[in-house]
C-alpha positions in Angstrom: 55.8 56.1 88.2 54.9 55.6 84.5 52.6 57.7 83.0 49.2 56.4 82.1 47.6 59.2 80.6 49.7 60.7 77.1 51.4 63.6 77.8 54.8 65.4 77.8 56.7 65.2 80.8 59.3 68.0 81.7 62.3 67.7 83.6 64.5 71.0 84.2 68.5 70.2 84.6 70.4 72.8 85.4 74.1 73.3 84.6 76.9 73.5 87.0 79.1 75.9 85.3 82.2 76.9 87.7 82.6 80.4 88.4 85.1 82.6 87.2 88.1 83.0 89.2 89.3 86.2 90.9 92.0 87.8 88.9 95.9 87.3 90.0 98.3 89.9 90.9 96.0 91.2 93.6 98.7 92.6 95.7 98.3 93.2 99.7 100.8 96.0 101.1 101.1 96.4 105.3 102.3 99.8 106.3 102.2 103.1 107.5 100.4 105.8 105.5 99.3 109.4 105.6 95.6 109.1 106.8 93.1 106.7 105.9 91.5 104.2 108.1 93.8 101.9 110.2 93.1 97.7 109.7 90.7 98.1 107.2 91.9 96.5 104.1 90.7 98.7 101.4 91.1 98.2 97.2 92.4 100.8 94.8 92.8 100.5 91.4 95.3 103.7 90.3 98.0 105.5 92.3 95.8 108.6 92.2 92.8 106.7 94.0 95.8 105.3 96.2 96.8 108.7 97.1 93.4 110.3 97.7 92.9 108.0 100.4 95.9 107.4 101.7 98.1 110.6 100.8 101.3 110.8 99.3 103.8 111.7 101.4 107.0 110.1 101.4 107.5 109.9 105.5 105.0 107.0 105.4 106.3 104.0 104.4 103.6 102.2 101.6 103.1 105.7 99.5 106.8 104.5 97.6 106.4 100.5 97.2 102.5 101.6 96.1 103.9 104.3 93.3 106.9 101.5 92.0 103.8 98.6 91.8 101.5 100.8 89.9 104.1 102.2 87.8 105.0 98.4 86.7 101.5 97.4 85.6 99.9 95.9 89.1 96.0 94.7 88.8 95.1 95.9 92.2 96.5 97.0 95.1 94.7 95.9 98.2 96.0 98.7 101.1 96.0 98.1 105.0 97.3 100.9 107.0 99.0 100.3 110.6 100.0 102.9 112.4 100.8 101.9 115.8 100.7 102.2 119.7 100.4 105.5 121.4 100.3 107.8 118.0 98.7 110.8 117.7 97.5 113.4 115.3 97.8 116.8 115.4 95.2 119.1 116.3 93.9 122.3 117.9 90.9 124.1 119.7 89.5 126.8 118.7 88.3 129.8 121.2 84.8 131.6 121.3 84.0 135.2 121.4 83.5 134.4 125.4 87.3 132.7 125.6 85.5 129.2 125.7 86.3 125.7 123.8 84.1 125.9 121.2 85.5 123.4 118.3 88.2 120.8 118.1 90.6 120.9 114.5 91.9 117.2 113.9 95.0 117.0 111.1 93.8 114.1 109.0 97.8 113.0 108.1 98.8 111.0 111.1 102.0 111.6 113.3 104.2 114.9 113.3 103.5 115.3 109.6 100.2 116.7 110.9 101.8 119.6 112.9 102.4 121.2 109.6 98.9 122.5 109.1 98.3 126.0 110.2 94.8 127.4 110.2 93.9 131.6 109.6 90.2 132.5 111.2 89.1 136.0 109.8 85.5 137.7 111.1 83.3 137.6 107.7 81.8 140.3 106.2 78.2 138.9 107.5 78.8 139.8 111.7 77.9 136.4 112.8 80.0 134.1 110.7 83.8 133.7 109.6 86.0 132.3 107.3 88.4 130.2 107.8 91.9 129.4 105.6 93.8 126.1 105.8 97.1 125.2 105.1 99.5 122.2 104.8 102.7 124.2 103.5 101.2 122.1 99.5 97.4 122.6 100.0 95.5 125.4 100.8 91.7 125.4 101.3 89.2 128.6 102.1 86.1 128.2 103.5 83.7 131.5 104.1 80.8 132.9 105.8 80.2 129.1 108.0 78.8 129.6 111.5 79.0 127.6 114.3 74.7 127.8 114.4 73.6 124.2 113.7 70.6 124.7 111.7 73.0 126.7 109.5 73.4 125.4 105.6 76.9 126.4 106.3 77.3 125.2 109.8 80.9 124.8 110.2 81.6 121.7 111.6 79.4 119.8 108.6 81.1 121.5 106.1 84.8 121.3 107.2 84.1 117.0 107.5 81.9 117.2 104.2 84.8 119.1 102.2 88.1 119.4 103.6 90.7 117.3 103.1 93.3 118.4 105.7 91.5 118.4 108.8 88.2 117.0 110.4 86.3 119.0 112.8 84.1 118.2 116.4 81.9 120.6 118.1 82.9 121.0 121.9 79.2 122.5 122.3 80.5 125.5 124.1 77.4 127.2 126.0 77.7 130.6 124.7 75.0 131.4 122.4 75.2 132.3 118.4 77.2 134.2 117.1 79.2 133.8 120.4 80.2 130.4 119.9 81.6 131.5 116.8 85.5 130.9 116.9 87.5 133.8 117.4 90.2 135.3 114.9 93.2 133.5 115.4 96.2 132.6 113.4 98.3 129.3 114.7 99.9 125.9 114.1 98.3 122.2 114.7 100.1 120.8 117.7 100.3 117.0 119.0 101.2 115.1 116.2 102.7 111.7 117.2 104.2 109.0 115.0 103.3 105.1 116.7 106.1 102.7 117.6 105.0 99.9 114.9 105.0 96.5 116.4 105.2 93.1 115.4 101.6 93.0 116.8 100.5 95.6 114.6 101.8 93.1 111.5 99.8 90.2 112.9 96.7 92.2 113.3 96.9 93.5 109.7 97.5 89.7 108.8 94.6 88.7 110.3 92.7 91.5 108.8 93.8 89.8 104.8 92.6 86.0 106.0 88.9 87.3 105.0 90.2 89.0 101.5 89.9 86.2 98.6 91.4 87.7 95.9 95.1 88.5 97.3 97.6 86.7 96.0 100.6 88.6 96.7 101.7 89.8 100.3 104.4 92.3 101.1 105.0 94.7 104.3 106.8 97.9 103.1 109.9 99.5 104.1 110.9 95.9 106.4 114.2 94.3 106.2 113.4 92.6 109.4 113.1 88.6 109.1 110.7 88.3 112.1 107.9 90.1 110.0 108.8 88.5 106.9 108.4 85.0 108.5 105.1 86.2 110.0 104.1 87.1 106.1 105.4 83.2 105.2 103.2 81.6 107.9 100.2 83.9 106.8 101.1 82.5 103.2 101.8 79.1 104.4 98.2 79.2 106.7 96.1 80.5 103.8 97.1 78.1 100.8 95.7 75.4 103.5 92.4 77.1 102.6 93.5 76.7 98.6 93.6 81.0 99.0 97.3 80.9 97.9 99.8 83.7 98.4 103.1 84.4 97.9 104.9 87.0 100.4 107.2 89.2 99.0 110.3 91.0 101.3 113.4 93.1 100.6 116.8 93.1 102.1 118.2 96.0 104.3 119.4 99.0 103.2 123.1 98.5 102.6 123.3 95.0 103.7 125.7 93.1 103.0 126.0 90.1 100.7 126.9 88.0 104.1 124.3 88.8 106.2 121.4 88.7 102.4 122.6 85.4 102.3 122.2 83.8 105.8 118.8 85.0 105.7 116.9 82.0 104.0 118.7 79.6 106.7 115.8 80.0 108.4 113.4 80.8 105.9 113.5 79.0 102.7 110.2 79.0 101.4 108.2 78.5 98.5 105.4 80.7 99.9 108.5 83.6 100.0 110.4 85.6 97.5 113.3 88.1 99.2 114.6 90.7 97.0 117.9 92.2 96.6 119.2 95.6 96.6 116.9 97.4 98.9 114.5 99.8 97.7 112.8 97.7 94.8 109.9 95.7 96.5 106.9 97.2 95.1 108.8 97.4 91.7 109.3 93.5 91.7 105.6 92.9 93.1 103.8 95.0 90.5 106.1 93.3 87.7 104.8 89.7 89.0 101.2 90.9 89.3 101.1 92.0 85.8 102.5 88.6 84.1 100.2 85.9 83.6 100.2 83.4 86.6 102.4 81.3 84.0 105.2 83.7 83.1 108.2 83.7 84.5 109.6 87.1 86.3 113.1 86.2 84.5 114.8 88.5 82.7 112.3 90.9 82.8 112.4 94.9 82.5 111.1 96.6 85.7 110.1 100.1 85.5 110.0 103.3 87.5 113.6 102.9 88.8 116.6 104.7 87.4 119.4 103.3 89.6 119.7 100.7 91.9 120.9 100.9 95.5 123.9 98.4 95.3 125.3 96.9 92.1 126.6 93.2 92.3 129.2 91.5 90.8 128.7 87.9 88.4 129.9 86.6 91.7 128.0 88.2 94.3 124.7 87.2 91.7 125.9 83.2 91.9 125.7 83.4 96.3 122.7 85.4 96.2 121.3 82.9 93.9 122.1 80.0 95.7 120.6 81.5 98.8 116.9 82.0 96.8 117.3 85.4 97.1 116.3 87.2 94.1 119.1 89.4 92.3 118.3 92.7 90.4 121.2 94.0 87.6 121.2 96.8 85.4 122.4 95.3 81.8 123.1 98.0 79.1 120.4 97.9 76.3 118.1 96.4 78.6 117.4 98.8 81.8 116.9 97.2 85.1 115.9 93.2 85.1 115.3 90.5 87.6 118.1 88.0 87.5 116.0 85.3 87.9 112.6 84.4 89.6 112.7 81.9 92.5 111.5 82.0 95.9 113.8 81.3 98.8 113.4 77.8 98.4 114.6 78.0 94.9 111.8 77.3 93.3 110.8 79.6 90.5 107.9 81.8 91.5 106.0 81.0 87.9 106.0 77.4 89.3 104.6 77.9 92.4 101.7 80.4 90.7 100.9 77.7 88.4 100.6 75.4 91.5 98.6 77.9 93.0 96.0 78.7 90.1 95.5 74.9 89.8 94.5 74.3 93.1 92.2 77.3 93.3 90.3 76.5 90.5 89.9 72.9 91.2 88.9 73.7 94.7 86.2 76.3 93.0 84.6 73.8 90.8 84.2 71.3 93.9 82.5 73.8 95.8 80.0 73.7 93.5 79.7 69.7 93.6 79.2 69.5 97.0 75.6 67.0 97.4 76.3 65.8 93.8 78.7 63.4 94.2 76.7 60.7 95.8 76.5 58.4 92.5 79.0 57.5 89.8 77.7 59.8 87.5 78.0 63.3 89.6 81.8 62.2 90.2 81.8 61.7 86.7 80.5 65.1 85.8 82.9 67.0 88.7 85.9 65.0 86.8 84.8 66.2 83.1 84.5 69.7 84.9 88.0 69.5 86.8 89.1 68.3 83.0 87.9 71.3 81.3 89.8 74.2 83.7 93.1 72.1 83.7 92.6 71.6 79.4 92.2 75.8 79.3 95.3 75.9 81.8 97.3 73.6 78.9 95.8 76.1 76.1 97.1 78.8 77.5 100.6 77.1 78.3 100.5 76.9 81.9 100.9 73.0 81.8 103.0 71.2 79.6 103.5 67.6 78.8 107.0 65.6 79.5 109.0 66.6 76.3 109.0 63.5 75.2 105.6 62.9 75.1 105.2 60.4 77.7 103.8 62.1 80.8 100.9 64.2 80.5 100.4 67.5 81.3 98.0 66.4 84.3 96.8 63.4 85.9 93.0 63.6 87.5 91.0 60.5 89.2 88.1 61.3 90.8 86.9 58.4 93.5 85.1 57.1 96.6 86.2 54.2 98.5 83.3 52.3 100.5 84.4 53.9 103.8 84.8 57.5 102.2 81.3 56.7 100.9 79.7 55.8 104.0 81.0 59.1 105.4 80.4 61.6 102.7 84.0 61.7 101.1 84.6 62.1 97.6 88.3 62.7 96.9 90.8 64.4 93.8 93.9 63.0 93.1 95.3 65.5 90.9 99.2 66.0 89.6 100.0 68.6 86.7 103.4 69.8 84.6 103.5 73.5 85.4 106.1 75.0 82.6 109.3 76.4 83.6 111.0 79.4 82.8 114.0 77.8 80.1 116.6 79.9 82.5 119.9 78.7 80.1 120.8 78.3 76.3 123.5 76.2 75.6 124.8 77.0 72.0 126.6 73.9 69.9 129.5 75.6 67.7 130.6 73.5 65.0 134.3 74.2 63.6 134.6 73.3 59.8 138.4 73.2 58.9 
């Protein structure tokens, strides 16, 4: 409609801008820990907020990979606890004046870990309360003058969940009336506590658990040598970069194993989506060191810290088979500390390859999101291209993509289209091939002789 009547007529654009991506280097960890809530995938930023939920006790098997990871720079460290059929924690009941149940002492530490805790009740000063001492054998806590009376500011069972740490505590609602129902002085042991049998169930359910966590990008069940899992982590991988949520799963060799048996292992499982890592005792080490490189960097020939000796030492020789299998070698080189031989999953690809890969297809899948009932002319296909342009031009800033080195090629390729049936169903499609850079793993050295 033209206007008739002068005027100024408005029209309000707004701006697709794409979103900022989640940060790399979030790293997932499966295990068992101390306490802490069981398949609920929970983020912690420091070892000590690691350790506060989760403890920090070396019987479970996340509390040393989480320490080596956050000692080597990790991001973020994204925790989910298993721990199994048929475990138990410790506990005890407590007595009342009149010899009846009156309270119920859980351990908070899961398995026999939790048998540990002994608990002192003394009669208070005040004749109808009582204070009570807890003890782990590292910990002690002292509560005074609480009362089992529930209108009481100091009503026990409130403040032993509100403030201890060791145990939690669950009124058995004895009938004897206050002070009665107070718990009698005592002095004993927690009893009862159980470690689960961990399952290959219990790894799918915690699997399952990560599908609805974005930001992981790094995958790794502590403490397990066993293939089975680690193929479970390489489907999980392999199932979520379908979604353009890329992962990388990360696994370690057995304890002692021998170069033989290391090296049959990627028979069956030479991935790109999986990294194997080789002596035992180094995964959380290797995973915090890849989480703190930019997506581009290689994890060649770099320093890992937090480890003072390694569990096995290979020879030049042993280093070439473990190589060839895509496992990745560790060596302690004099002047240098501890390195990583050389960074490639178990399909020999290099790792900083692969993250490239990744970034590039989350970032272009981000932007599209936002395109979606835009693209139904030439110039909204236009504008998604420029946009998908602009993240992969940043990506050859910062040196992720590289063009051929003899200028030829590119360091990406983009063509945004719609053929006439892909149009008459709604279908706008990428074609998009980019140059991630590679780690430059060998320098060959020309020596010219003058006579």
């Amino acid at each position: 409609m033209t206007r008739i009547i002068p005027g100024v007529e408005v029209q309000v654009i707004k701006e697709i801008v794409p979103q900022q991506l989640n940060p790399s280097g979030v790293v997932a960890m499966i295990g068992t820990t101390e306490k802490g809530d069981v398949l609920t995938p929970t983020h912690v930023s420091s070892y000590r907020e690691f350790a506060d939920k989760f403890g920090s006790s070396d019987q479970f098997t996340i509390i040393r990979d989480a320490k080596q990871a956050f000692q080597n720079g990790v991001f973020e460290i994204v925790v989910v606890a298993i721990a199994g059929k048929e475990g138990a924690k410790a506990s005890l009941v407590l007595k009342d004046l009149k010899n009846k149940d009156t309270v119920k002492l859980t351990s908070q530490k899961s398995g026999e870990v939790g048998d540990q805790i002994r608990i002192k009740i003394d009669p208070s000063l005040e004749f109808d309360k009582v204070n009570i001492t807890i003890s782990d054998g590292s910990q002690i806590e002292i509560f005074e003058n609480l009362s089992m009376g529930a209108s009481s500011d100091l009503y026990l069972v409130e403040y032993i969940n509100k403030n201890s740490q060791l145990i939690t505590a669950k009124d058995l609602h004895s009938n004897s009336k206050t002070p009665n129902n107070n718990p009698e002085a005592m002095e004993s042991n927690f009893s009862g506590g159980v470690s689960g049998q961990i399952s290959k169930e219990d790894y799918e359910a915690a699997l399952d658990k990560l599908e609805g966590d974005p930001e992981v990008d790094i995958v790794l069940a502590c403490d397990v040598s066993d293939p089975a899992i680690h193929s479970l982590i390489e489907a999980h991988c392999l199932k979520m970069s379908i979604e353009a949520k890329n992962r990388i799963g990360i696994g370690s060799v057995a304890r002692g194993e021998s170069i033989r048996d290391i090296t049959s292992r990627t028979t069956t499982l030479a991935s790109d989506r999986f990294v194997v890592v080789a002596p035992y005792g180094n995964l959380g080490s290797v995973a915090g060191l890849i989480s703190r490189l930019n997506y581009f960097e290689s994890p060649t020939f770099k320093v890992i810290s937090g480890i003072s000796k390694l569990e096995a030492t290979y020879t030049p020789s042993e280093q070439m088979e473990l190589l060839k299998a895509g496992i990745i070698p560790l060596e302690a080189q004099r002047g240098r500390g501890i390195i990583v031989v050389k960074g490639i999953a178990t399909s020999k690809e290099q790792i900083s390859v692969m993250r490239v890969a990744d970034h590039s297809v989350r970032g272009v899948k981000g932007i599209s999101d936002l395109f979606i009932g835009t693209l139904n002319n030439k110039d909204g296909r236009a504008a998604l291209s420029g946009s998908i342009g602009a993240f992969l031009d940043r990506m050859v800033r910062e040196g992720a993509l590289v063009p051929s080195t003899d200028g030829k090629e590119p360091p990406y390729i983009i063509d945004v289209y719609s053929s006439e049936m892909d149009f008459a169903q709604g279908i706008v499609r990428v074609d998009l091939a980019v140059r991630p850079v590679r780690a430059m793993d060998y320098i060959y050295a020309t020596i010219k002789v003058e006579a």
